[in-house]
C-alpha positions in Angstrom: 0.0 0.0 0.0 1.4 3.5 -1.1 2.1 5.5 2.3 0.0 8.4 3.2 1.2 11.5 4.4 1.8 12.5 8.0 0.0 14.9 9.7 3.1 16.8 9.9 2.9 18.0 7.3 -0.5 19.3 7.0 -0.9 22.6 5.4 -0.8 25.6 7.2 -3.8 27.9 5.9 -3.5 31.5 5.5 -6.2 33.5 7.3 -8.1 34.9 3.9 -8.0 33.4 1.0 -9.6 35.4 -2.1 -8.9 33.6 -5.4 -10.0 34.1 -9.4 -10.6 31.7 -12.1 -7.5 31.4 -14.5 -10.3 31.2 -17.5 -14.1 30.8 -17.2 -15.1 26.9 -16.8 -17.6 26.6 -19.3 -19.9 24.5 -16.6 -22.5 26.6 -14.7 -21.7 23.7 -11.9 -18.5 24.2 -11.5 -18.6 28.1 -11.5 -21.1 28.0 -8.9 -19.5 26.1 -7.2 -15.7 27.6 -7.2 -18.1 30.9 -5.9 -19.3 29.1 -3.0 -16.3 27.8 -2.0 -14.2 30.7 -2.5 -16.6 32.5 0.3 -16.8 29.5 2.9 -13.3 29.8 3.0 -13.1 33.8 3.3 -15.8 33.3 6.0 -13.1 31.4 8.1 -14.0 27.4 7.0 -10.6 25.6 6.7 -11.8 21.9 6.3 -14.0 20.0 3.6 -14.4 16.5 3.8 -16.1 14.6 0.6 -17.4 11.4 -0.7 -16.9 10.1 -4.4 -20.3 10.7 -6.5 -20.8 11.8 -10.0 -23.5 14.4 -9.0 -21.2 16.4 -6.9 -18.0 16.5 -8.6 -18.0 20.0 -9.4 -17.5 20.5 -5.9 -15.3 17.6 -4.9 -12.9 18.8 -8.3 -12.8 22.4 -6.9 -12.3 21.2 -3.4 -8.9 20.2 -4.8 -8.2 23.5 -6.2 -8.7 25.2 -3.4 -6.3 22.5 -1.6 -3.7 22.9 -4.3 -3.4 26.6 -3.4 -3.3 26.1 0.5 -6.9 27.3 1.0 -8.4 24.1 2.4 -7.7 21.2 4.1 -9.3 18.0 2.0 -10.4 15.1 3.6 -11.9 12.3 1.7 -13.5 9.6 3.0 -16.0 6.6 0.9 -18.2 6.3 3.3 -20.8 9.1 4.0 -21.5 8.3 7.1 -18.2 8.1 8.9 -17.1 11.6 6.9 -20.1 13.1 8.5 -18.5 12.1 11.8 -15.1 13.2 10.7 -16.6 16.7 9.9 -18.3 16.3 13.5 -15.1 16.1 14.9 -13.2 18.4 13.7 -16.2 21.1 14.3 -15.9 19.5 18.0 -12.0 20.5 18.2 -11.5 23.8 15.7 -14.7 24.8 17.0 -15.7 26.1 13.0 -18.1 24.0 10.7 -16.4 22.1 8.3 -17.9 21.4 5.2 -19.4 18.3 4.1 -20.0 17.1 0.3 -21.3 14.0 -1.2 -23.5 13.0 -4.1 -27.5 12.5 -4.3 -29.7 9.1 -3.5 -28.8 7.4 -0.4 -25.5 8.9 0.0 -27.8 12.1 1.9 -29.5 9.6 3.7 -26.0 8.2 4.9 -25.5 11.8 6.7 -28.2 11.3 9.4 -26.5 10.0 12.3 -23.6 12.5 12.5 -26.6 15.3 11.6 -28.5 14.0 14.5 -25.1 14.1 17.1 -24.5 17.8 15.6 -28.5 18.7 16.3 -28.3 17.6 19.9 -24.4 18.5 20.7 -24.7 22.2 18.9 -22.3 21.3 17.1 -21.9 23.1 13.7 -21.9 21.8 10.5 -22.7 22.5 6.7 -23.7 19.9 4.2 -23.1 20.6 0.9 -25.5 17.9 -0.9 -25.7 17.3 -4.6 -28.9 16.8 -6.2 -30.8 16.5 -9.4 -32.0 19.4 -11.0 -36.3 19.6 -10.9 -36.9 17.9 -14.1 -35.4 15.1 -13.3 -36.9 14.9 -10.1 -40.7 12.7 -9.3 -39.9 10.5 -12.5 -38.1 7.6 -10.8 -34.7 9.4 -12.5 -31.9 7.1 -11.0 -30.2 7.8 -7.5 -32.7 10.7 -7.1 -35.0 10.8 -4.1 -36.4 13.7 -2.2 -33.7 15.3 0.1 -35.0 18.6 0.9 -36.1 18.3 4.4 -35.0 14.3 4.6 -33.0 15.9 8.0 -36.4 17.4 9.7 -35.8 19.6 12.2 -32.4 18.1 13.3 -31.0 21.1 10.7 -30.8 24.7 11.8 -31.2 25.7 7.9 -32.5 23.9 4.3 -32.3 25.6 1.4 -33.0 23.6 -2.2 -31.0 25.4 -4.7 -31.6 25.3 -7.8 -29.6 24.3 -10.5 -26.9 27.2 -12.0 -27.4 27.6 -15.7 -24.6 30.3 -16.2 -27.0 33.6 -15.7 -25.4 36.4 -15.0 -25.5 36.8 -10.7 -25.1 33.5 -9.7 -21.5 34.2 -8.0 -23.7 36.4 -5.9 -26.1 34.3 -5.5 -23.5 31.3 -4.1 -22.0 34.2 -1.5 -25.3 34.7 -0.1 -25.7 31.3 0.5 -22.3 30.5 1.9 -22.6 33.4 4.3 -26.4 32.2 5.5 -25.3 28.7 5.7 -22.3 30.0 7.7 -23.8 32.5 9.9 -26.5 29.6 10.9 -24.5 26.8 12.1 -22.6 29.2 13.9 -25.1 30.3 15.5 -24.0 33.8 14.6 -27.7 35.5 15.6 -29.5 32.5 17.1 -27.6 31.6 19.8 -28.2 27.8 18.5 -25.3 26.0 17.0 -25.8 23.0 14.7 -26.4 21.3 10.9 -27.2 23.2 7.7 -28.2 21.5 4.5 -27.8 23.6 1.4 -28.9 20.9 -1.3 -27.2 22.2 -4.7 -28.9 20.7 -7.8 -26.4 20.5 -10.4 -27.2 20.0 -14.4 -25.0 18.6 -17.1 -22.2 19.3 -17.6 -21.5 18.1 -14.4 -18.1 19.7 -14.3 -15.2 21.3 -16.3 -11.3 21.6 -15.9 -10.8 24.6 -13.5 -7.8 26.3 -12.6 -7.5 28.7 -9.7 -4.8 31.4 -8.8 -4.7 33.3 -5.3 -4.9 37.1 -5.3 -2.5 38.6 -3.5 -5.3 41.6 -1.9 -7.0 40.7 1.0 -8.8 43.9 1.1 -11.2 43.0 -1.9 -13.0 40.4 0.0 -16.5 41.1 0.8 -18.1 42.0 4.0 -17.8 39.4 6.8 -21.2 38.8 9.0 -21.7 40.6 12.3 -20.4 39.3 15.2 -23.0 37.4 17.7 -24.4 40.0 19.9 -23.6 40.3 23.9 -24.7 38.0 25.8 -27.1 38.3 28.8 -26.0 39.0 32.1 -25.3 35.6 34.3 -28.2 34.6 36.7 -27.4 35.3 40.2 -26.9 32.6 42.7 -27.1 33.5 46.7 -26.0 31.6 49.5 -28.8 29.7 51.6 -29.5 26.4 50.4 -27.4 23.7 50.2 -25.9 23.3 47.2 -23.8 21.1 44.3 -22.6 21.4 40.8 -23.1 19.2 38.3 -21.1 19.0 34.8 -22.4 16.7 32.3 -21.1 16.5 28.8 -19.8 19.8 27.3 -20.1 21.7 30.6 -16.8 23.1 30.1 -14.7 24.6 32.6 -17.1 27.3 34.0 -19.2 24.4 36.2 -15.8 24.0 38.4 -15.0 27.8 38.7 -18.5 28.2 40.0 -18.4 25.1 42.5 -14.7 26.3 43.7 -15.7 30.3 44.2 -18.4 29.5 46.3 -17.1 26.7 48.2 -20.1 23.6 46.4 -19.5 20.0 45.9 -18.5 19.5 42.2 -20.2 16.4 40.8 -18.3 16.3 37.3 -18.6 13.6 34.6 -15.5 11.9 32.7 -16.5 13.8 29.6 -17.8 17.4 30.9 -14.3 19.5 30.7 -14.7 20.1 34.3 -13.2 17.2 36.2 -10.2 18.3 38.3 -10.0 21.4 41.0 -10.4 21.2 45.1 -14.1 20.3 45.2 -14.4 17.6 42.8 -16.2 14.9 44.2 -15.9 11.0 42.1 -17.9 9.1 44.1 -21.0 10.7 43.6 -23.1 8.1 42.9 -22.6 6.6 46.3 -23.1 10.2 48.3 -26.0 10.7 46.2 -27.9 8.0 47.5 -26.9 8.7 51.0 -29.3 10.4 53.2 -26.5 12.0 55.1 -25.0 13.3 51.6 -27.4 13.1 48.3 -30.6 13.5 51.3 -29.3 16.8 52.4 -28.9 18.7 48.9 -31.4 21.4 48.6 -30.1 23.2 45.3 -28.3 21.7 41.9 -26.7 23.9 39.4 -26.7 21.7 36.1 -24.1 22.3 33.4 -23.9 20.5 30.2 -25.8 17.3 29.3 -25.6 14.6 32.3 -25.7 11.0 30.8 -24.1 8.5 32.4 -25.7 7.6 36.0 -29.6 7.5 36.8 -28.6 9.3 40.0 -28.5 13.0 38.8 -31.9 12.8 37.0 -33.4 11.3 40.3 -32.2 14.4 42.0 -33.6 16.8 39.8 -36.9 15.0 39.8 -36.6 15.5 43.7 -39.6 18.0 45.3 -37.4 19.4 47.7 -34.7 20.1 45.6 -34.4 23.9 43.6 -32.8 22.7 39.8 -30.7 25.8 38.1 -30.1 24.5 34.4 -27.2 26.4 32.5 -26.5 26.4 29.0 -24.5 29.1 26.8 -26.3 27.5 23.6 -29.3 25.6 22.2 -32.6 25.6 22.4 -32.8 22.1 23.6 -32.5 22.5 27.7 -31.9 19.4 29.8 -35.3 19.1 32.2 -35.8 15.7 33.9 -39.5 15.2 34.5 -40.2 18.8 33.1 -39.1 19.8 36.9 -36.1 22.4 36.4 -36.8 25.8 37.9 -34.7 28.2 36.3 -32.6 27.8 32.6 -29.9 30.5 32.3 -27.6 31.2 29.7 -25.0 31.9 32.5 -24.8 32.1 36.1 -22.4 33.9 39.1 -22.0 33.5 42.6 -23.3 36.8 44.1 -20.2 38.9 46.6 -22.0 37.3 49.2 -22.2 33.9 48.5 -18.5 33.4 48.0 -17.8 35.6 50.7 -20.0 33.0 52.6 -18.0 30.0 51.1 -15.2 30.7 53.3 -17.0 30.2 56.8 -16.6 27.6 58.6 -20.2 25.6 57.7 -19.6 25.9 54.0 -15.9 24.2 53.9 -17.3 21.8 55.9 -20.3 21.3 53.2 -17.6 20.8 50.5 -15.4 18.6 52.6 -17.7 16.6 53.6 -18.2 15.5 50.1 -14.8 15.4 49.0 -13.7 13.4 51.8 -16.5 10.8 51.5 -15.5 10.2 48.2 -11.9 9.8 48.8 -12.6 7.0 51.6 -14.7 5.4 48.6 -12.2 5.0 46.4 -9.8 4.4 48.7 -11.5 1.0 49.4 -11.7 0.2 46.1 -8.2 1.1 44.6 -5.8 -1.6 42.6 -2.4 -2.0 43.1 -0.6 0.5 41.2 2.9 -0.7 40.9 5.6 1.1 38.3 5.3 -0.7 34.8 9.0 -0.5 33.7 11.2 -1.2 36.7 10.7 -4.4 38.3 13.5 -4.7 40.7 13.0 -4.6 44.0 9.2 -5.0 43.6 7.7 -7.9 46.0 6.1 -10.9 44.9 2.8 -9.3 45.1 3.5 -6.5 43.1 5.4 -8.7 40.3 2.1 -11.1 40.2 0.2 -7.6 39.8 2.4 -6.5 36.7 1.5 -10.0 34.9 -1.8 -9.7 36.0 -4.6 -10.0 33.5 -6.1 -6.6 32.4 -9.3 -5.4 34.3 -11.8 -3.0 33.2 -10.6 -0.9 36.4 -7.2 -1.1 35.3 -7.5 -0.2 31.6 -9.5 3.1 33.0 -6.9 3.9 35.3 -4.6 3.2 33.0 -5.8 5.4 30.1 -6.3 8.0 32.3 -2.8 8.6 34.3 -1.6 8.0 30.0 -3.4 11.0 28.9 -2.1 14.8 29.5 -3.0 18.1 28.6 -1.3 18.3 25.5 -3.5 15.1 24.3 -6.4 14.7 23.5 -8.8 11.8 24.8 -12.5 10.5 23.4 -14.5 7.8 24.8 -16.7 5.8 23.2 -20.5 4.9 24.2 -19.6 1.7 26.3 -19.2 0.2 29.7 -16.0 1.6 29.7 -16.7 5.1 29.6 -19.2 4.6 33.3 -16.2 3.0 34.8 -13.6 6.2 33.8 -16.6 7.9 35.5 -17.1 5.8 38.6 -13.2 5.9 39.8 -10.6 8.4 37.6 -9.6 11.5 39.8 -9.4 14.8 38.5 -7.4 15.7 35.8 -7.4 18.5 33.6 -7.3 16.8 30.2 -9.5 17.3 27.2 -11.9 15.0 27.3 -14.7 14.4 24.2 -17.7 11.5 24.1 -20.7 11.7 21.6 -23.3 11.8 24.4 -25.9 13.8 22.3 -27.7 11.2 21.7 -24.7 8.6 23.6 -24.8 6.4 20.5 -22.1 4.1 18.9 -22.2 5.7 15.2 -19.3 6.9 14.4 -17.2 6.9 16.5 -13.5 6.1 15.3 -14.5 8.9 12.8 -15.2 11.3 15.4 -12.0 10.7 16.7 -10.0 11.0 13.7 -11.4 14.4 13.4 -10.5 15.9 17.1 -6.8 14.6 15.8 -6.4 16.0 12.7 -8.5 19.4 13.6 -5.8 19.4 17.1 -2.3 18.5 15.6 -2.9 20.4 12.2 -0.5 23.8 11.5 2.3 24.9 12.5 0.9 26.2 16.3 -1.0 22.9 16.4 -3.5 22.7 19.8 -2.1 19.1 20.5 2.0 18.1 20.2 0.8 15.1 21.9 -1.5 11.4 21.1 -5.3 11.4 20.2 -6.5 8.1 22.2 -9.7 6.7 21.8 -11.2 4.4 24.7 -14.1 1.9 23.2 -15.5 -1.2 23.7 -15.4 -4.1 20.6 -18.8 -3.4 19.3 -18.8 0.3 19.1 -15.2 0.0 17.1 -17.3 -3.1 14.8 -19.6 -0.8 14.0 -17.8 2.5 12.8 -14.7 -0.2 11.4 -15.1 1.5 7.6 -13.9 4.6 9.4 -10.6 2.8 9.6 -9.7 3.2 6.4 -7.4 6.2 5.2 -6.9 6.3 1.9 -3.5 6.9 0.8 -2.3 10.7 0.0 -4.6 11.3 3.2 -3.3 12.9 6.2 -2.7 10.0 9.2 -2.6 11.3 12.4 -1.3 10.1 16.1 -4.2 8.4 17.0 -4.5 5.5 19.6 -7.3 3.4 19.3 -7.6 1.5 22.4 -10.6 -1.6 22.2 -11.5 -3.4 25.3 -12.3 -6.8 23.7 -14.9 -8.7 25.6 -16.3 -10.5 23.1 -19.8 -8.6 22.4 -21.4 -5.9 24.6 -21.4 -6.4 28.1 -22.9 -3.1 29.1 -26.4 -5.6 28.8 -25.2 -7.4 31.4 -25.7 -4.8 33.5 -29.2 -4.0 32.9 -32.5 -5.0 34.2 -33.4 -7.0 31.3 -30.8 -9.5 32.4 -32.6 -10.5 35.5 -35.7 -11.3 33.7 -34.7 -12.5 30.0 -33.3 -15.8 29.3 -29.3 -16.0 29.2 -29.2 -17.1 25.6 -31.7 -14.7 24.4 -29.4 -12.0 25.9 -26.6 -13.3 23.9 -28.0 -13.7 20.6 -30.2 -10.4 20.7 -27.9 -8.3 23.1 -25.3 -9.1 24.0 -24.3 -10.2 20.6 -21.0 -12.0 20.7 -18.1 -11.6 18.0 -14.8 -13.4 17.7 -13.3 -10.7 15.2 -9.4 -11.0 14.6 -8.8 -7.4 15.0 -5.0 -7.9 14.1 -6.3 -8.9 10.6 -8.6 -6.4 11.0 -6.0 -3.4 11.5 -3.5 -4.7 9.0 -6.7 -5.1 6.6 -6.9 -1.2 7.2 -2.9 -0.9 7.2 -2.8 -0.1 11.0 -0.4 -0.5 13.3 -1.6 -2.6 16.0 -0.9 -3.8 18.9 -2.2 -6.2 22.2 -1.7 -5.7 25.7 -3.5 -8.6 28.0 -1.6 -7.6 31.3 -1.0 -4.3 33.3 3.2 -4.5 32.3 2.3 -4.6 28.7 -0.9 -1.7 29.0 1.4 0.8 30.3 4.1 0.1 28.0 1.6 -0.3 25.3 0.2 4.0 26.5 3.5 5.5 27.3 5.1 4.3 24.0 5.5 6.6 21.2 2.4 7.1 18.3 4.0 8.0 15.2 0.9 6.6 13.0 -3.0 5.3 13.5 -2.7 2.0 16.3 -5.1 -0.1 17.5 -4.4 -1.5 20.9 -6.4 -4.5 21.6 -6.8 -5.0 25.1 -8.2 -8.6 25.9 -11.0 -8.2 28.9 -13.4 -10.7 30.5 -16.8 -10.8 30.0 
């Protein structure tokens, strides 16, 4: 297999980009579309990421224009679904849409998971869709079905365009559209991040040779959109009742500021951006069924989306208990049992309720918490002997080195791996819940798909956080992208493994607990009541994948660690190139 570049050398992209056809195209397509391109990028979009289709080639041929220039980063991917996830992740990381082209038919359709994760996260994207031009449509003409509106409301923005036919105006007409498109999955005047669909029907000819040359004046480039406006001023929180934080998903860094200035218990999932400072509490799950703990809360102050225990919605749904959602963006607001009090935008201790945090009672509050939790774990802590000097160690620690993998280990283990200049994303799976339910605070990034905390997609998303974080010369991460799942979740996104060759490969760590199918049933009620073998044909749904095969199938690097020696060297080791660590675990 031809090697495929590094993401070393990814191209560093100028901060305007105005360009001019070399001669006029002769196809209204492609004209159109080297207009519409040309502003995305002037708007600030610096990734596209394509399928293969005949109906879109005008775009996909001037997408590697504007990447011969310098002007755009091209991803391409065969498999719509796992290059809408790429997209998703790069949004995730760069924090701009990237674009997102394919052909007509089911290739759309093929767009709806990663749409759906973008909907619910607020995570924006623009989808630049190919489709037949009207006459062709309603007469059975082939790949042509009806894609305006086939997202519903999971799209901020659909507009059918019809198809160019070289009238004078259309350039304008593509810049208009570029900066609505733009403008609404930012969010710009909304305030609500997300999807846009611009479906761009496309006549014959389909395409022409193009050729593109920069221009050197920045200065002619038209207008850029207004600026979102101010926000509104954060909700006020007084002292009084007794109080904790919660981060879910996306929560970000504010929701352990606000628990450390006035002196609350931080309850702060794995993926919420907010696990580490003074008041972070792990075992919440515990305290929060604890009538001396979870019993005496009187206030909760939600931020992000809270997923992964059954304990946080039961508090909300509590009568005696004040709920204080907060979300900078969306319209969707989390609202257990429709009993949240109060949705801000953004909230702040009053002067006298951190002036209050210092007293006596409040640290005590707080303490309370964080010391409970501590004894918790405490109990429930592995050995944790050194991985690469075993002399001197006693027997018990040596047995503990050649020890067989645990989930508890591999969590712990990931975790102490990962640093600040990394980045780390965890799949949908049981291993994600155990990160949450013992890993002490740490301020990493940390990303999971937990809009809608499905399996889709995946190993794309994570291929996107990488290449969006080590890109450029000033790249956010010098370090490894790993990504935590469990078998099944990597089985079902596996077509994302493939990078074609001239495509960028970055350091990226797939790590697969391998137990055979998915456990996380095992845990639910329905195995208490179903019949085992009905659990493990419907649910559980064993597999006995070779996943070296697999990742040499993919040309991978790969890798197996079974005991706690070979994990850490496995995580501390160098990434030069995409790995997949398999990491043997019972059922």
């Amino acid at each position: 297999m031809p090697e495929t570049t590094d993401v070393s050398g990814s191209t560093t992209l100028p901060d305007t980009a105005p360009v001019r056809q070399v001669t006029p195209s002769g196809s209204p397509a492609t004209d159109f579309s080297v207009a519409l391109l040309a502003e995305f990028v002037s708007l600030g979009v610096r990734d596209i990421v394509l399928s293969p289709g005949s109906r879109s080639q005008a775009l996909a041929l001037a997408a590697t224009e504007f990447e011969r220039l310098g002007l755009l980063r091209l991803h391409v991917r065969i498999d719509e679904r796992g290059a809408g996830f790429l997209a998703l992740g790069l949004a995730i990381e760069s924090g701009l849409p990237a674009l997102v082209v394919c052909t007509s038919g089911t290739a759309v359709a093929n767009l709806h998971p990663a749409v759906l994760e973008a909907h619910h996260s607020v995570v924006p994207m623009i989808l630049l869709t190919a489709d037949r031009p009207a006459e062709l449509r309603g007469i059975r003409s082939n790949q042509t079905t009806v894609q305006p509106g086939i997202f519903a409301d999971a799209v901020r923005l659909c507009e059918d365009v019809a198809a160019p036919d070289g009238t004078v105006g259309e350039s304008d007409i593509a810049i208009a559209l570029a900066r609505l498109a733009y403008t609404t999955a930012q969010g710009t005047q909304t305030n609500n991040p997300g999807p846009v669909q611009l479906n761009l029907a496309f006549r014959e000819p389909l395409s022409a040779a193009v050729e593109l040359e920069a221009v050197a004046a920045a200065a002619s480039l038209p207008g850029r959109p207004d600026a979102a406006s101010a926000a509104d001023p954060p909700h006020p929180l007084p002292p009084g009742p007794r109080t904790v934080v919660v981060a879910g998903a996306g929560a970000g860094p504010a929701a352990e500021e606000l628990a450390r200035l006035a002196g609350w218990p931080l309850i702060a999932e794995v993926s919420s951006g907010a696990r580490f400072g003074p008041n972070l509490v792990v075992a919440y799950r515990e305290l929060l069924g604890d009538a001396d703990f979870g019993g005496q809360v009187q206030r909760v102050i939600v931020f992000g989306h809270p997923t992964l225990s059954r304990e946080i919605p039961a508090l909300v749904l509590r009568d005696d208990v004040e709920t204080i959602v907060v979300a900078p963006a969306g319209l969707e607001w989390y609202n257990p049992g429709h009993r949240v009090a109060k949705f801000a935008r953004a909230v702040a201790a009053t002067d006298e309720a951190v002036a209050v945090a210092g007293t006596h009672e409040a640290r005590a509050w707080a303490g309370r918490w964080v010391m409970a939790s501590r004894s918790i774990l405490a109990e429930d802590t592995e050995l944790d002997a050194p991985a690469f000097n075993t002399h001197g160690l006693s027997k018990a620690e040596f047995a503990a080195m050649k020890a067989p993998v645990t989930r508890a280990m591999l969590a712990d283990a990931v975790w102490r791996a990962s640093w600040p200049h990394d980045r780390l994303v965890l799949g949908a799976s049981r291993l994600i819940r155990e990160l949450d339910s013992r890993v002490t605070g740490k301020k990493i990034p940390v990303h999971a798909n937990r809009g809608l905390a499905g399996i889709d997609g995946t190993i794309a998303t994570a291929l996107g956080i990488a290449l969006a974080s080590q890109a450029g010369p000033h790249p956010l991460s010098t370090g490894t992208t790993r990504l935590l799942v469990g078998d099944v979740t990597l089985l079902h996104d596996a077509g994302s493994l493939l990078i074609a060759p001239g495509e960028v490969r970055p350091r990226l760590q797939v790590i697969v607990g391998n137990d055979g199918g998915g456990t996380i049933f095992d845990g639910l009620e329905v195995a208490t009541t179903a019949a085992p073998s009905a659990i493990d044909r419907v649910l559980f749904t064993p597999q006995q994948v070779d996943l070296e095969a697999l990742a040499t199938a993919y040309g991978w690097d790969y890798a197996r660690a079974a005991t706690r020696s070979t994990l850490e060297s496995a995580l501390t080791a160098p990434v030069a190139r995409p790995t997949l660590l398999e990491v043997p675990l019972a059922r």
